[in-house]
C-alpha positions as CSV (number, residue, x, y, z in Angstrom):
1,X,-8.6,-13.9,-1.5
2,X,-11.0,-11.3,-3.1
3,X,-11.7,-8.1,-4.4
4,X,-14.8,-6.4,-3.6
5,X,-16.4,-3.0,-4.8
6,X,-16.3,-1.4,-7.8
7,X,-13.2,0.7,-8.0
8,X,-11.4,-2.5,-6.2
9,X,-12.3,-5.0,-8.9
10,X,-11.7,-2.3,-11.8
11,X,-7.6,-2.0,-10.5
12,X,-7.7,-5.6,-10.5
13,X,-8.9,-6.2,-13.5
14,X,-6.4,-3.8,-15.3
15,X,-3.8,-5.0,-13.5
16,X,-1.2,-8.2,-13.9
17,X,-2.7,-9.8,-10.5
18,X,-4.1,-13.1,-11.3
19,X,-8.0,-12.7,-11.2
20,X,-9.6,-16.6,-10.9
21,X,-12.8,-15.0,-11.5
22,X,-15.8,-12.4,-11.6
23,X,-18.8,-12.5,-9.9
24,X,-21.6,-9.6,-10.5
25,X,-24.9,-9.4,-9.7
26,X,-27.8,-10.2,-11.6
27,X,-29.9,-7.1,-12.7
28,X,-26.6,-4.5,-12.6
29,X,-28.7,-1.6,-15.0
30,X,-26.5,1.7,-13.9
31,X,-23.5,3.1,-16.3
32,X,-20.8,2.6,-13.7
33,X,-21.8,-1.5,-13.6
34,X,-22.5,-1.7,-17.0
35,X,-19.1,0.1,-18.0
36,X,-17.2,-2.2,-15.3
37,X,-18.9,-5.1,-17.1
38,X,-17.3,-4.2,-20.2
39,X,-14.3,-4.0,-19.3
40,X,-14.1,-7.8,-17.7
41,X,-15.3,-8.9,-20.9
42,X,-12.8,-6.9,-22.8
43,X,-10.3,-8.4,-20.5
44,X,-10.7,-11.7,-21.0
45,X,-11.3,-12.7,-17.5
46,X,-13.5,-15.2,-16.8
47,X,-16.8,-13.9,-15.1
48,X,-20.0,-15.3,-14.1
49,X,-23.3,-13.6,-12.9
50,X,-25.2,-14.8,-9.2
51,X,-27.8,-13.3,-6.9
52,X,-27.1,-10.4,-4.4
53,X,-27.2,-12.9,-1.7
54,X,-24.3,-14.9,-2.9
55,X,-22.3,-11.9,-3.2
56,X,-23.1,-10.7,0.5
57,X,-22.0,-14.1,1.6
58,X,-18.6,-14.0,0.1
59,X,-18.4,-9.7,1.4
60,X,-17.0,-9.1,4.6
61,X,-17.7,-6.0,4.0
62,X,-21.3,-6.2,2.5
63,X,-20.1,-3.2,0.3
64,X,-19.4,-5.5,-2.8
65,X,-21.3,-2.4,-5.3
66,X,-22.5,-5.9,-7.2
67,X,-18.6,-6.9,-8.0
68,X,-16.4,-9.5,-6.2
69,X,-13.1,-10.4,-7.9
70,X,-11.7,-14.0,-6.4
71,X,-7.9,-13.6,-6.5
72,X,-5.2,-15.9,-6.5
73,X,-2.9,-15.6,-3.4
74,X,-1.6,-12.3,-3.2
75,X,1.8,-12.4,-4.9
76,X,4.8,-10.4,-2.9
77,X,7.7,-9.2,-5.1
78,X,11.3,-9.4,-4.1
79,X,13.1,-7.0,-1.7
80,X,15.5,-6.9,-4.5
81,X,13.4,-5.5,-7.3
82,X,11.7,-2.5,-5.3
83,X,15.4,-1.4,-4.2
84,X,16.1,-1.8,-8.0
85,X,13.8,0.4,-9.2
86,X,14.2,3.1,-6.5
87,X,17.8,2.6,-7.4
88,X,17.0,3.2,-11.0
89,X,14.0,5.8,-10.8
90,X,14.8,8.0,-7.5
91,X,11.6,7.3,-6.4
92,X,11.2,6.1,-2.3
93,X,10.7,3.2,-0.8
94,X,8.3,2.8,2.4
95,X,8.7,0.7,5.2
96,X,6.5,-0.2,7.8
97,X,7.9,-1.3,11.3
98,X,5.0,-3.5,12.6
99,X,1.7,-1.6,11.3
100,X,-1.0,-4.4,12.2
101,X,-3.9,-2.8,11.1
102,X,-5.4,-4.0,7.9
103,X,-6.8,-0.4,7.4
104,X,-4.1,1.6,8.2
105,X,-1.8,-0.8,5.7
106,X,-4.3,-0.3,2.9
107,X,-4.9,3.4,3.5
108,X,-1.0,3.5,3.6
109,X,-0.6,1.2,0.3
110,X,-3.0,4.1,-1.7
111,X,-1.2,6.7,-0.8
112,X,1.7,5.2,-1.9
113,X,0.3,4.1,-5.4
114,X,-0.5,7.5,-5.9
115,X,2.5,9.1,-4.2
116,X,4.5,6.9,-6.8
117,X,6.7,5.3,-4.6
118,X,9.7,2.7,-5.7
119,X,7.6,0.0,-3.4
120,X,6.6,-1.1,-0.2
121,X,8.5,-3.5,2.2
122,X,6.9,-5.0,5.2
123,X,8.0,-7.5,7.9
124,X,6.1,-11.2,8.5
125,X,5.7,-10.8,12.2
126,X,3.8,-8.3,14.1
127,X,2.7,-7.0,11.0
128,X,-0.8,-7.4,9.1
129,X,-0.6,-8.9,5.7
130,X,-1.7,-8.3,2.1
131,X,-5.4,-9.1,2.8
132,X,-8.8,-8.8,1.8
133,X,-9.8,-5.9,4.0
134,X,-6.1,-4.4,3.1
135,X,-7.7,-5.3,-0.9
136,X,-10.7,-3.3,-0.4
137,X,-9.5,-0.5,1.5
138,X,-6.2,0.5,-0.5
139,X,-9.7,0.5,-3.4
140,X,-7.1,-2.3,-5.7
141,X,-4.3,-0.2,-5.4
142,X,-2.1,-3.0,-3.5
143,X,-2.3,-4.3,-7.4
144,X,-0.2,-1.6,-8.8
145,X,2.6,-0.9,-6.4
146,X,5.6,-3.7,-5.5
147,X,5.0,-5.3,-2.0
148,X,7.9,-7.1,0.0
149,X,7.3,-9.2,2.9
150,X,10.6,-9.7,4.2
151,X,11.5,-11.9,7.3
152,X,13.4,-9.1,9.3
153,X,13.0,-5.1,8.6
154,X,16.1,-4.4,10.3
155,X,18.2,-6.6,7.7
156,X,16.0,-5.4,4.9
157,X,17.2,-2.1,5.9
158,X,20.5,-3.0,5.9
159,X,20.1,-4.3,2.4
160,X,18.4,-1.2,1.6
161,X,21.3,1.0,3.0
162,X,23.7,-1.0,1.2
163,X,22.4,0.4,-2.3
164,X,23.2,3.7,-0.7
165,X,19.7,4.3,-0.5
166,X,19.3,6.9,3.0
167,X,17.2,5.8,5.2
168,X,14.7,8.2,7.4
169,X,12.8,6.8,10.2
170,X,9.4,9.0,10.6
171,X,8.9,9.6,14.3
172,X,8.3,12.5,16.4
173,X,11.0,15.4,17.9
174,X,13.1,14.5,14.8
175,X,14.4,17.4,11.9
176,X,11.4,18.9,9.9
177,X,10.1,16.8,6.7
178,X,9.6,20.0,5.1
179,X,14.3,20.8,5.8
180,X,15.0,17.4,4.6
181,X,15.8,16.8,1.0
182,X,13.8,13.8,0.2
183,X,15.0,14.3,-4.0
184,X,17.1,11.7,-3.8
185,X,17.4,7.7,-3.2
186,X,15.5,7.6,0.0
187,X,13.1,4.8,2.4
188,X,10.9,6.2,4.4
189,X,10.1,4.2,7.9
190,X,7.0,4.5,9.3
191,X,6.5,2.6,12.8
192,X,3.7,0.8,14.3
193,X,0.4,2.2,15.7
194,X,1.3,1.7,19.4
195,X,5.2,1.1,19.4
196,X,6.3,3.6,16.5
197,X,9.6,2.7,15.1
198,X,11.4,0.2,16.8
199,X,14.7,1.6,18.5
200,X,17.1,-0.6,16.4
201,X,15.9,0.6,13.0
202,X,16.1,4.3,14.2
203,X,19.8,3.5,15.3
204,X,20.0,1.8,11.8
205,X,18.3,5.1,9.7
206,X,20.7,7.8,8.4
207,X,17.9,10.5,10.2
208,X,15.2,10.7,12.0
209,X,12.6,13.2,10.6
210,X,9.1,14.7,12.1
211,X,6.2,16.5,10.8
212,X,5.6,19.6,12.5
213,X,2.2,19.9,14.2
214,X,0.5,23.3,15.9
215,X,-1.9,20.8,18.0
216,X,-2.0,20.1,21.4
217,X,-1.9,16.4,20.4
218,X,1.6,15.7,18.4
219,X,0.7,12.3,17.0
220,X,-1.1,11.2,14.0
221,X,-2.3,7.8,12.7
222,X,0.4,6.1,11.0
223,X,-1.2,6.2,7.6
224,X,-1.7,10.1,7.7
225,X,1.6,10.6,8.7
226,X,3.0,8.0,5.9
227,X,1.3,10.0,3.4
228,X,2.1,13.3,4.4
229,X,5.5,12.2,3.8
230,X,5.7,10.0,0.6
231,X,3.7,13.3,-0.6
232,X,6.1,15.6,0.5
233,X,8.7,13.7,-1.4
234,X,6.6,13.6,-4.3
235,X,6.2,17.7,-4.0
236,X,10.2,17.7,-3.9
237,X,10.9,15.8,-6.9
238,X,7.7,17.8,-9.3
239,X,8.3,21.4,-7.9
């Protein structure tokens, strides 16, 4: 698994991820590099210089910005310890019912890191993983924020609901975001691209809750939508 790009491999870097290694390119004379390259060697990780070639062979993207960070296995944390700490912090959890794009799931795992959410759970089937693509898009961020990947959302909701922890499933013609109280001990569920959330969960949530939209078109992507709301929460708890 990797890191690529310069912002990716600087959240790495800083973070407690295990990073194998750092490869830059030769010839990196700009401040942004040069203070990037600092860093690694202030971090102690180990690091090793190679041609631009190299490092497009390794890029999917071919957007490396001279940096690739080679990753252990991306390391999930327990259901457990994200309901602990929204349990102990007030903070929300998200949930994602069967998002399978690697971009939305990134863009939704940065605005979460921001957001300052409790952590993350996501299911192992119908459901993209902790990636490199999901790496470079949520720019590192997946490094900072607690990740589950539990065998079945509905039980992990369960578990969740069991901590007394209310649970709101984001979908449309549900009561406003903006006349729910989101203060308190609260997961948020967001649904798939195509499928939204699945009926069970909803049946599961404590409420079902919608963004209001103006448009003729009363859908967004999943990962706008999942940030509206894990910002709305935020604006709750700071206002």
């Amino acid at each position: 698994m990797i890191a690529e790009g310069r912002n990716a491999v600087k959240e790495v870097v800083a973070s407690e991820k295990t990073v194998d290694k750092v490869i830059i390119e030769n010839g990196l004379r700009d401040a942004a590099s040069r203070e990037l390259i600092a860093l690694i060697k202030e971090s102690g990780v180990k690091f090793s210089y190679a041609d631009k070639a190299v490092l497009d062979k390794m890029s999917a993207s071919k957007k490396h910005q001279g940096f690739i960070a080679v990753l252990s296995e991306f390391t999930y944390s327990e259901l457990e310890d994200v309901i602990a700490d929204c349990v102990a912090t007030n903070r929300p959890i998200v949930v994602l019912d069967g998002v399978e794009d690697p971009h939305n799931l990134g863009s939704i795992i940065r605005s979460c890191e921001c957001g300052g959410v409790s952590g993350i759970v996501i299911g192992k089937h119908r459901q993209a993983p902790v990636s490199d693509t999901v790496m470079r898009i949520s720019e590192g961020s997946a490094s900072h924020v607690k990740i589950a990947r539990v065998t079945n959302v509905n039980a992990a909701v369960k578990e969740i609901k069991d901590n007394n922890i209310f649970v709101f499933s984001l979908e449309v013609g549900g009561e406003s975001i903006y006349k729910t109280d989101l203060t308190g001990k609260v997961a948020l569920v967001a649904g798939g691209e195509d499928t939204g959330v699945n009926a069970l969960t909803k049946k599961l949530s404590d409420g079902v809750i919608s963004i209001p939209m103006l448009g003729k078109i009363n859908s967004l992507n999943v990962s706008v939508a999942t940030g509206i709301a894990v910002f709305e929460a935020l604006r709750q708890r700071i206002k």
